[in-house]
C-alpha positions as CSV (number, residue, x, y, z in Angstrom):
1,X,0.0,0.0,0.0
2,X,1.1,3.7,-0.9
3,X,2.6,5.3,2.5
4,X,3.6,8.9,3.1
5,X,7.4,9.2,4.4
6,X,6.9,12.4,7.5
7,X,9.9,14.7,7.3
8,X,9.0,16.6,10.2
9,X,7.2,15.9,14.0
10,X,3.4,16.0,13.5
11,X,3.1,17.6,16.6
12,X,6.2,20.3,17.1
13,X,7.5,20.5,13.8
14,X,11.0,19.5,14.7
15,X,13.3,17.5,12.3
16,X,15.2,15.5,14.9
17,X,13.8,12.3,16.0
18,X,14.9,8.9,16.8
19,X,13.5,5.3,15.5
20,X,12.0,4.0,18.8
21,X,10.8,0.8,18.0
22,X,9.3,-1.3,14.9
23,X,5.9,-2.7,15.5
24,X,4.0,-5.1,13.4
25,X,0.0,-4.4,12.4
26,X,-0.7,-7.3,14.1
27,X,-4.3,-6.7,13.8
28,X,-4.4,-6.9,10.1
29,X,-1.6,-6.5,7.5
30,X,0.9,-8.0,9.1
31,X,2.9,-4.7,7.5
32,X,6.3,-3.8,9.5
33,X,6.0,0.4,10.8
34,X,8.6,2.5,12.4
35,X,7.6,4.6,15.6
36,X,9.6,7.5,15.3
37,X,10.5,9.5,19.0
38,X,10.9,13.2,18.7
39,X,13.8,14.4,20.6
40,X,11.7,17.9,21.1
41,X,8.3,17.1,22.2
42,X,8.7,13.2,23.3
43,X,5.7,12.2,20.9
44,X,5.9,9.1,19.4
45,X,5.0,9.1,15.4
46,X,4.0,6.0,12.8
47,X,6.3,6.5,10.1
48,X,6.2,5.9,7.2
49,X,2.2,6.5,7.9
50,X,-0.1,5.5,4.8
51,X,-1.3,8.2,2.4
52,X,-5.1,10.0,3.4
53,X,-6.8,7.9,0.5
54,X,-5.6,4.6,1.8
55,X,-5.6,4.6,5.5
56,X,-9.4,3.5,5.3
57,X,-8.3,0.3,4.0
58,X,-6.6,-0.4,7.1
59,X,-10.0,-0.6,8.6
60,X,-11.7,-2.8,6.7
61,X,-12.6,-5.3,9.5
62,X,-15.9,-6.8,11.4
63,X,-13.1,-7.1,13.8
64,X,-12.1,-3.5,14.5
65,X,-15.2,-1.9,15.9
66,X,-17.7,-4.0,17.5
67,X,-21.1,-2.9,16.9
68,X,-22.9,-5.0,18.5
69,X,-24.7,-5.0,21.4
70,X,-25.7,-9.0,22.2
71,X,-25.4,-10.5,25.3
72,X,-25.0,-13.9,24.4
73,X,-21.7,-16.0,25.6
74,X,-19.4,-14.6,28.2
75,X,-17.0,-12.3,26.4
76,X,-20.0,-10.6,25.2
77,X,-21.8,-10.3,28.5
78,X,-18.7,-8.6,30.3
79,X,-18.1,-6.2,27.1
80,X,-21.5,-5.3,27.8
81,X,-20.8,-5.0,31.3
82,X,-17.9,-3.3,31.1
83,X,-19.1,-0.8,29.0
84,X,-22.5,0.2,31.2
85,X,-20.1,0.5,34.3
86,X,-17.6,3.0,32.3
87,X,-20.3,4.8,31.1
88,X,-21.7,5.7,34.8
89,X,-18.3,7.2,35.2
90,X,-18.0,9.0,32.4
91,X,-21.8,10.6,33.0
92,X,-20.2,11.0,37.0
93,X,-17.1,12.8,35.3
94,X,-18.9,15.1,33.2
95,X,-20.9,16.6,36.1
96,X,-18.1,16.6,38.3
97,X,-16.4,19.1,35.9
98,X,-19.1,21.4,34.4
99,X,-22.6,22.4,35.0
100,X,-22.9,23.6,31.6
101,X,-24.8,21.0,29.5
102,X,-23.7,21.2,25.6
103,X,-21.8,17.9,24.7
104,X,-19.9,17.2,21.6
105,X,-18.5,13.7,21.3
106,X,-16.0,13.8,18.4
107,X,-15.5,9.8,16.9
108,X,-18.7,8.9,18.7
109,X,-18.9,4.9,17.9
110,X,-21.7,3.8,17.8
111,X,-23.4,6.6,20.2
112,X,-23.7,4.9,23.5
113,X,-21.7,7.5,25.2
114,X,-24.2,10.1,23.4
115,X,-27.4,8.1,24.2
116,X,-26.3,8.2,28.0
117,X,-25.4,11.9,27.9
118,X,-28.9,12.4,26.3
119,X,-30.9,10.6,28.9
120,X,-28.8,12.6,31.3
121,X,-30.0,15.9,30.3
122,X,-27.6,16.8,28.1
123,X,-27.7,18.4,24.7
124,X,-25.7,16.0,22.4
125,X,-23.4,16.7,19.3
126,X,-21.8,13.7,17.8
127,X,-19.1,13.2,15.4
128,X,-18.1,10.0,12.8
129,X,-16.4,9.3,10.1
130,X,-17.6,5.8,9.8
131,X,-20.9,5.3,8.0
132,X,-22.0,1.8,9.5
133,X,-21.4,3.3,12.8
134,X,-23.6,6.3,12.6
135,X,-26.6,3.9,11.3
136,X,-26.1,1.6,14.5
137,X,-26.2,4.5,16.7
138,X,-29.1,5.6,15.0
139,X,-30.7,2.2,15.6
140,X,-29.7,1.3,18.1
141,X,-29.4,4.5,20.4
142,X,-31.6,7.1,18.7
143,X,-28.5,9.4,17.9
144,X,-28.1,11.1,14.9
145,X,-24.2,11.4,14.1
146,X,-22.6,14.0,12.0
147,X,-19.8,13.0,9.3
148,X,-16.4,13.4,10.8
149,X,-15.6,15.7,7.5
150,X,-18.1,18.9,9.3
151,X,-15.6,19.3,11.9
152,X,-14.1,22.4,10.4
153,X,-17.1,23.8,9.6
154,X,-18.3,23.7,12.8
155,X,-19.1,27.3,14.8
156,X,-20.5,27.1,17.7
157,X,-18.9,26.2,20.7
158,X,-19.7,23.7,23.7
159,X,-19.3,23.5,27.3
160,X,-17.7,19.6,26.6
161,X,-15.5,18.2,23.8
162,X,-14.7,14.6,24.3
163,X,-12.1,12.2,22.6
164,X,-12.9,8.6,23.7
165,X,-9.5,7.0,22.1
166,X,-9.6,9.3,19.3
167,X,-7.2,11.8,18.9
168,X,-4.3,9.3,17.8
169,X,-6.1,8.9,14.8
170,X,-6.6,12.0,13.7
171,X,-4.6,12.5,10.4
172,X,-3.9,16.1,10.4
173,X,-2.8,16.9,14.3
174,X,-1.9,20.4,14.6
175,X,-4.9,21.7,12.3
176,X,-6.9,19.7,13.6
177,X,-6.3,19.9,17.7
178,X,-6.3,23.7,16.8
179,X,-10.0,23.5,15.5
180,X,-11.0,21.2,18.2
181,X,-9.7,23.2,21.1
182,X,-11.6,26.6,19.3
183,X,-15.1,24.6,19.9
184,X,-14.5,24.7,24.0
185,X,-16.7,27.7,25.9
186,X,-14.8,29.9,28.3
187,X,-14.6,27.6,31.1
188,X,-15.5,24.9,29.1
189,X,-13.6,21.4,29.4
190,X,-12.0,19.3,26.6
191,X,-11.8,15.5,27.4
192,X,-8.9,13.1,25.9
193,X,-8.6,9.5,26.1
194,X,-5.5,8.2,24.7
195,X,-3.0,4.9,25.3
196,X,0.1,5.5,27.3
197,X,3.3,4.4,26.0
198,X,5.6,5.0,28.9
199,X,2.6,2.4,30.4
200,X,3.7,-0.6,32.9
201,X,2.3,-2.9,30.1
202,X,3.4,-0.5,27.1
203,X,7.1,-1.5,28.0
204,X,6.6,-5.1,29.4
205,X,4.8,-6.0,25.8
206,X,7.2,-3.8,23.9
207,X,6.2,-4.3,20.1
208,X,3.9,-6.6,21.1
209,X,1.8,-4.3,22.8
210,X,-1.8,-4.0,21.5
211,X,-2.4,-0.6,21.9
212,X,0.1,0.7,19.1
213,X,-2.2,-0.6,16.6
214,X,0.0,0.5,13.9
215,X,-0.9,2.2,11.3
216,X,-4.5,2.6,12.9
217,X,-2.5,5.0,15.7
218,X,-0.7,7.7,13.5
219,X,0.5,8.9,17.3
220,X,1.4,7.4,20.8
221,X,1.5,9.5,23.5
222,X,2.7,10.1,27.2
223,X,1.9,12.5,29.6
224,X,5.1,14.1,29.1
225,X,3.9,15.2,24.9
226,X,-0.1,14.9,25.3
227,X,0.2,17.8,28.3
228,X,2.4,20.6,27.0
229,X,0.9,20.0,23.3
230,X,-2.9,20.8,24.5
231,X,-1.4,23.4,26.6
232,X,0.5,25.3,23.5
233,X,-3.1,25.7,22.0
234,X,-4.7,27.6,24.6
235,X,-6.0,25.0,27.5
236,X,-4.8,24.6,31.0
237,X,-4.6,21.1,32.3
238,X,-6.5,20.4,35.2
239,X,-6.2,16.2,35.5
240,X,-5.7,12.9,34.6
241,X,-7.1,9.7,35.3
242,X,-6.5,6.2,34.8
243,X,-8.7,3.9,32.5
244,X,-8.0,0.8,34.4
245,X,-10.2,-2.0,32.1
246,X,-8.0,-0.9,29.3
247,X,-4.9,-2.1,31.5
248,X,-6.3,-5.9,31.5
249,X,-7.9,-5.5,27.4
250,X,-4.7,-4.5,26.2
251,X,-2.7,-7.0,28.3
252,X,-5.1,-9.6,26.8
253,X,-4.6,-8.6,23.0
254,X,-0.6,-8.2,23.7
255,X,-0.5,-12.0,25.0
256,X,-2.8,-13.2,22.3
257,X,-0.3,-11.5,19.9
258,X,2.3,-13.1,21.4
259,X,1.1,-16.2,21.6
260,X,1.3,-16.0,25.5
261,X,-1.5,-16.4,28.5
262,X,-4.5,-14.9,29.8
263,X,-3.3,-15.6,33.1
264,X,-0.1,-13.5,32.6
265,X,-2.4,-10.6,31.0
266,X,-4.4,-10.4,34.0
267,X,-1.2,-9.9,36.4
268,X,0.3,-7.8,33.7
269,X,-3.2,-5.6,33.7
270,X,-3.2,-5.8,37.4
271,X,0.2,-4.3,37.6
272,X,-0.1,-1.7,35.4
273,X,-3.1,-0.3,37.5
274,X,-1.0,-0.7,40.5
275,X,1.2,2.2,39.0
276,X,-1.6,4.2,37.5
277,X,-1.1,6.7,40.5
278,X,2.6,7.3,38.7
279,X,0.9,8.0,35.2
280,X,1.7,4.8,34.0
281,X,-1.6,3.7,33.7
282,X,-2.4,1.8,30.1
283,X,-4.5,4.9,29.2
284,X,-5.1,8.0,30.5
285,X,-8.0,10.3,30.1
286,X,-6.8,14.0,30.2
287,X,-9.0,17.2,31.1
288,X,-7.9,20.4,30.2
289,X,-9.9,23.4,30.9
290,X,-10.4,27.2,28.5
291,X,-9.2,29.8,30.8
């Protein structure tokens, strides 16, 4: 497939960076990729990444986004389980942080996240690029998505922007972070969920770990780029949080890829939560806040 050489860090602009480590897509092509470390910023970059007209092709799964919502067998009853208990705390997050009550949810799934929002009061804005998505969540949860492709020509502004595991596949990162943050109110909070590659698991698995997902993840971040890059555009962060499922899901995928155990995932998982206090959490939600 056609891939796009970058020259330069997506995220600084610097031209000195390091080869880090070379992951295999696992998940699908089986293609070899580069992560790239800027020596400026710390991110971490998929180089070569693949060109804007092919990237969709790395998608082309029933594997890569579940959308559906069955309850038969185990793995599908604690999925479901999983995701009703994260949603509680992502509806007790949002009204820890802002009374205000304007939501937009950009790469909104399949619209759970949106639906529970709704029912919460909530006026909802959700974004998607991926069509079969938008018609589950319309099925399914009575959301309406957007296209992904109106996010620049959005105006108005809301008192919360979230990124569920999102922003590392944005294609354009400067632009488009710059856009996103202009669509927070005074006061208003931005939400980012993103893997964590200085992560107890992130450097147990190494290029086995899961949540690279090369060339899905175009960026991997640490608290040490993900902080000062939001903060260059205009937001003061406020706080970060561990997501401590993804700990034991991405230990899981990691061993499967490595032909390992489930047993060793779970202590793996377990671990890394233990040292979510240091920021080494599998993934991290961030909150930054318009001042």
């Amino acid at each position: 497939m056609e891939h796009v050489n970058q020259s330069a860090c997506p995220a600084c602009g610097a031209e000195s960076f390091s080869t880090y480590l070379t992951v295999k897509d696992h998940f699908l092509s089986k293609e070899d990729f580069k992560l790239e470390l800027c020596n400026s910023c710390n991110l971490l970059f998929t180089n070569p990444r693949p060109t804007p007209d092919r990237i969709g092709e790395y998608y082309k799964s029933e594997d890569y986004v579940s959308h559906s919502s069955t309850k038969k067998g185990l793995v599908n009853k604690v999925y479901n389980w999983v995701r009703s208990y994260t949603l509680k705390k992502k509806m007790s997050l949002l009204k820890e942080l802002t009374p205000g009550r304007k939501l937009l949810d950009i790469g909104a799934g399949t619209g759970h996240f949106l639906a529970k929002a709704k029912e919460s009061g909530y006026v909802v804005l959700g974004l998607e690029p991926d069509e079969d998505a938008r018609k589950v969540a319309l099925a399914e949860n009575r959301i309406e998505l957007k296209d992904l492709s109106l996010l620049h020509s959005l105006e108005e502004t809301f008192d919360v922007v979230s990124m569920w595991h999102v922003l590392e596949h944005v294609y354009d990162l400067r632009v488009d972070l710059e856009k996103i943050v202009s669509l927070v109110n005074q006061d208003g909070v931005l939400i980012i969920a993103v893997p964590n590659y200085t992560s107890f698991d992130a450097q147990y698995y190494k290029e086995y770990w899961a949540a690279y997902d090369v060339p899905r993840h175009l960026y991997h971040f640490s608290p040490k780029s993900i902080i000062p890059l939001v903060e260059s555009k205009g937001l003061r962060f406020e706080k970060m949080l561990p997501m401590k499922f993804d700990s034991y899901y991405v230990s899981m995928l990691s061993e499967k890829y490595k032909g390992g155990s489930m047993l060793k995932a779970m202590r793996i998982g377990f671990l890394s939560n233990q040292k979510a206090r240091e920021g080494l959490s599998s993934s991290q939600i961030y909150i930054f806040r318009k001042k």
